[in-house]
C-alpha positions in Angstrom: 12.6 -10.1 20.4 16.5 -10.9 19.7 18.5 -11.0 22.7 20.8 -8.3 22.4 17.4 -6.3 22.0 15.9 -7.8 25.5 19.5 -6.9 26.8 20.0 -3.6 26.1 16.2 -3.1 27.6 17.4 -4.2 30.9 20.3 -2.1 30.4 18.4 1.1 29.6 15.8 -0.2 32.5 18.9 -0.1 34.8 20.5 3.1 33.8 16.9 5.4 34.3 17.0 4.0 38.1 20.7 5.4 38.6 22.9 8.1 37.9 26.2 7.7 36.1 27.5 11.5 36.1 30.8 9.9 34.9 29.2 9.3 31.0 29.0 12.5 29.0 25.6 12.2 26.9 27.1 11.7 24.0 28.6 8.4 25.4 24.7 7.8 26.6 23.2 8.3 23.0 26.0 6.3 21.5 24.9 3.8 23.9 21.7 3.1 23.2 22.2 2.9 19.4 25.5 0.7 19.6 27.4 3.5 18.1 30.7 5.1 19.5 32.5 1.7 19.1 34.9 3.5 16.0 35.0 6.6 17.7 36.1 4.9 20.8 38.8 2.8 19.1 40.8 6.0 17.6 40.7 7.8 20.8 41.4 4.9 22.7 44.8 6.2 23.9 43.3 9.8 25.0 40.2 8.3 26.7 42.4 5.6 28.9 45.3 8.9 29.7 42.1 10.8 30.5 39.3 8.9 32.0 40.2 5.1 32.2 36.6 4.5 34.0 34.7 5.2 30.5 36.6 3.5 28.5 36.5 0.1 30.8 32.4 1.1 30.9 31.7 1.5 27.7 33.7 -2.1 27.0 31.3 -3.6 29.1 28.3 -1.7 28.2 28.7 -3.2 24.4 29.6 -6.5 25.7 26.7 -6.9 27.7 24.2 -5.2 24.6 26.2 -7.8 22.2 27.2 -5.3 20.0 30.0 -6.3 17.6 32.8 -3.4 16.3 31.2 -4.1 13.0 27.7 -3.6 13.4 25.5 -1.0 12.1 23.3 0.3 14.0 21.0 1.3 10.8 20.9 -2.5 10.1 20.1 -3.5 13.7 17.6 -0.9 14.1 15.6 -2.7 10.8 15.5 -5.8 12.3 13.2 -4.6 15.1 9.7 -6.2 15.1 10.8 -8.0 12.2 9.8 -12.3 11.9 13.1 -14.2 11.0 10.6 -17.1 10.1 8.3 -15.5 7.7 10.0 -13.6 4.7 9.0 -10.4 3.6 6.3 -10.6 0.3 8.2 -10.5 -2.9 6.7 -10.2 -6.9 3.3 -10.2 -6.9 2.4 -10.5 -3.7 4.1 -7.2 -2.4 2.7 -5.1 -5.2 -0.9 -6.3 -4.0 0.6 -5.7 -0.1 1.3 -2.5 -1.1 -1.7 -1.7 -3.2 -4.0 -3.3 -0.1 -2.3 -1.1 2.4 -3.4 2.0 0.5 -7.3 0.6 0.0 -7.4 0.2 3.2 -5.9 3.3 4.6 -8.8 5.2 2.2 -11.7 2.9 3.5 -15.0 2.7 1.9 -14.9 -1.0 0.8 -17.6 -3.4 2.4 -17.1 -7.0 2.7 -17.6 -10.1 4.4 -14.0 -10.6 6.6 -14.1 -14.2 5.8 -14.9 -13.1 2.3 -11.7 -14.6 -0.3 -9.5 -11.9 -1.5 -9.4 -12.2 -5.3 -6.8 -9.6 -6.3 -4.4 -10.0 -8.6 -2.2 -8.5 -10.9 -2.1 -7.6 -14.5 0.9 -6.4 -16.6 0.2 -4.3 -19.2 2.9 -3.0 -22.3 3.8 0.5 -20.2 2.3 -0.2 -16.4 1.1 -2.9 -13.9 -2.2 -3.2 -12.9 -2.9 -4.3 -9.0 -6.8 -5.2 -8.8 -7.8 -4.9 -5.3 -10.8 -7.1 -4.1 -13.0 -3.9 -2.7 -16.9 -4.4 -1.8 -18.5 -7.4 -2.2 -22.3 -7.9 -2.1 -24.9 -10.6 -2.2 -25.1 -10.3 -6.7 -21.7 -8.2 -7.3 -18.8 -7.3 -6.4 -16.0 -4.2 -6.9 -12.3 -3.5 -7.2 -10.2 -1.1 -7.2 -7.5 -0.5 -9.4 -4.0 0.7 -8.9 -0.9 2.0 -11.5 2.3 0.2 -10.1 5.4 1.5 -11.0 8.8 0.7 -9.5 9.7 3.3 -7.3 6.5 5.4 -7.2 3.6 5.4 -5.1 0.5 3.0 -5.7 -1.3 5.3 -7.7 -5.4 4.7 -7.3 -7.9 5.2 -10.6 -11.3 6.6 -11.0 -13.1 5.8 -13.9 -16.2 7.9 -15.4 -18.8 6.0 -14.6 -22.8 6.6 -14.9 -26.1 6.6 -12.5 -29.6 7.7 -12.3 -27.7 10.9 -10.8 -25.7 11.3 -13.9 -21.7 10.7 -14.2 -19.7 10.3 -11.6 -15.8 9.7 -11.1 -16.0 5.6 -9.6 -13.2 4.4 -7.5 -14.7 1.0 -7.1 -15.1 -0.3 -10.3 -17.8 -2.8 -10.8 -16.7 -7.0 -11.8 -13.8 -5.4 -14.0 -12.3 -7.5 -16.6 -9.1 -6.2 -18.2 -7.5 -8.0 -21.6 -3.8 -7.7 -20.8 -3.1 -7.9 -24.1 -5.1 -5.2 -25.9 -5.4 -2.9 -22.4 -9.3 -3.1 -22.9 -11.1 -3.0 -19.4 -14.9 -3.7 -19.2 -17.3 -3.2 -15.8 -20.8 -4.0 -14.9 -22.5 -2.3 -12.3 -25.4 -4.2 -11.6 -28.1 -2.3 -9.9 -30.5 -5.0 -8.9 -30.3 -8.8 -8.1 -31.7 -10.0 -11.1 -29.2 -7.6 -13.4 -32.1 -6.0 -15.3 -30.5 -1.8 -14.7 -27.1 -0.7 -14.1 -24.4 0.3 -16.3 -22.2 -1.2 -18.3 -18.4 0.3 -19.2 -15.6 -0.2 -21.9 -12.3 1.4 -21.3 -9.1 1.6 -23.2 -5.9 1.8 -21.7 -3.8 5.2 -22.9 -0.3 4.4 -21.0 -0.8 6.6 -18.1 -5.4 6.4 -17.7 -8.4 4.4 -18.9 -10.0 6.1 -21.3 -14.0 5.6 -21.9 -15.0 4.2 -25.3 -18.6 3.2 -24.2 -21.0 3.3 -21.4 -24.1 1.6 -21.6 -26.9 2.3 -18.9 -30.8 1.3 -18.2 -32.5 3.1 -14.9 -34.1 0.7 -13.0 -37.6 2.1 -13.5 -37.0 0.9 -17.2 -39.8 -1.3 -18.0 -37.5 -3.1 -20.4 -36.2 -5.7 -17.8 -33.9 -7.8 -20.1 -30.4 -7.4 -18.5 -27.3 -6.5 -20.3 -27.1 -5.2 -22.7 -27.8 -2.4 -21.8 -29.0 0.6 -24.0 -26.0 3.0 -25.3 -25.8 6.3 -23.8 -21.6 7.0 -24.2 -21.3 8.3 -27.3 -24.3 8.8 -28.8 -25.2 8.7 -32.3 -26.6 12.9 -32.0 -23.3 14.1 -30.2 -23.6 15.0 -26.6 -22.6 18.2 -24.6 -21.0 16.4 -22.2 -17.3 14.8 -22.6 -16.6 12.1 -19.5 -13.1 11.9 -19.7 -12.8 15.3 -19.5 -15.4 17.2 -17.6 -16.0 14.1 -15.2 -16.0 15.2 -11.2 -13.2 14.2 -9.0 -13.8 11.5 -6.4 
């Protein structure tokens, strides 16, 4: 903790053990927050005609806290619990801070803690993609993936995605691969060790979503136990009832 910080502790610590009825509580709040200085300054000859004692305390006061006439308190108040050694992430590395803090504040993923985290980021023509290392399991692994945008909230995507249960929105996408240069993203969901069922996923990037092209899926009670690839069910050659991208269910 800086000094002036430890400092004006032990002057707060002193002034909840006493009374000082001669400070109005404005002159308290100021205080605390190194403010006043200014406002003391321009009233400097009506506080020293009026009450001389405040004016000599509240010289002190700022003395003792370290306070200079020309310090914000806004600025000192952002350096609180803040490293001077270690600078804050920058480029990469604070989109993927960001985009971590937000995985982890919706829970779900499952990994090893010693486990290496393999996100990155991938710029794309309109957005930024964060891939977030997710779960991570003895033949597969997951991410999650994030739209950065300056000034705007991580913002998480679910993909259609498709099961013995049927399709499903999927915020943990299986070992994604995205081509920044054409916006194509591909999954696998493997579904047993030796790859034989899952589902498989092609996506297309539309500027704001990833947009199925294909999904490929074998149940694992398929006697057919070559692994990928896997037999086309997204879009079929008949037509289908049912529309993914559009009448998939929310997460």
């Amino acid at each position: 903790m800086p000094e002036r910080f430890q400092r004006q502790g032990q002057i707060e610590a002193a002034r909840s053990e006493k009374s000082y009825p001669m400070f109005p509580p404005v002159f308290a709040i100021d205080l605390r927050q190194c403010r006043g200085l200014s406002h003391m300054e321009t009233n400097r000859e009506t506080l020293m005609r009026s009450h001389p004692p405040i004016l000599t305390a509240l010289v002190l006061s700022f003395a003792l806290c370290g306070c200079d006439p020309a310090d914000k308190p806004e600025a000192a108040l952002e350096t609180v619990g803040a490293d001077p050694g270690i600078a804050p992430p920058s480029g990469d590395a604070a989109l993927i801070a960001e985009a971590r803090r937000v995985s982890d504040l919706l829970g779900g993923c499952e990994r090893p803690i010693e486990a290496p985290d393999a996100s990155k980021i991938i710029p794309l023509e309109t957005a930024t993609i964060a891939m977030i290392s997710c779960s991570l399991g003895s033949y597969s692994y997951s991410d999650r993936l994030f739209v950065m945008k300056d000034g705007a909230p991580a913002r998480l995507l679910a993909l259609p995605d498709y099961n013995e249960e049927g399709w499903f929105a999927n915020d943990q996408i299986g070992m994604p691969e995205l081509d920044a240069g054409t916006g194509v993203l591909t999954t696998l969901n493997k579904a047993a060790s030796d790859g034989r069922c899952g589902s498989e996923g092609r996506y297309a990037w539309t500027g704001t979503q990833f947009y199925l092209q294909e999904m490929r899926w074998r149940s694992c009670d398929d006697p057919e136990t070559a692994g990928p690839t896997f037999p086309l069910i997204w879009p079929t050659m008949t037509g289908s009832t049912v529309d993914p991208n559009a009448s998939t269910p929310a997460p």
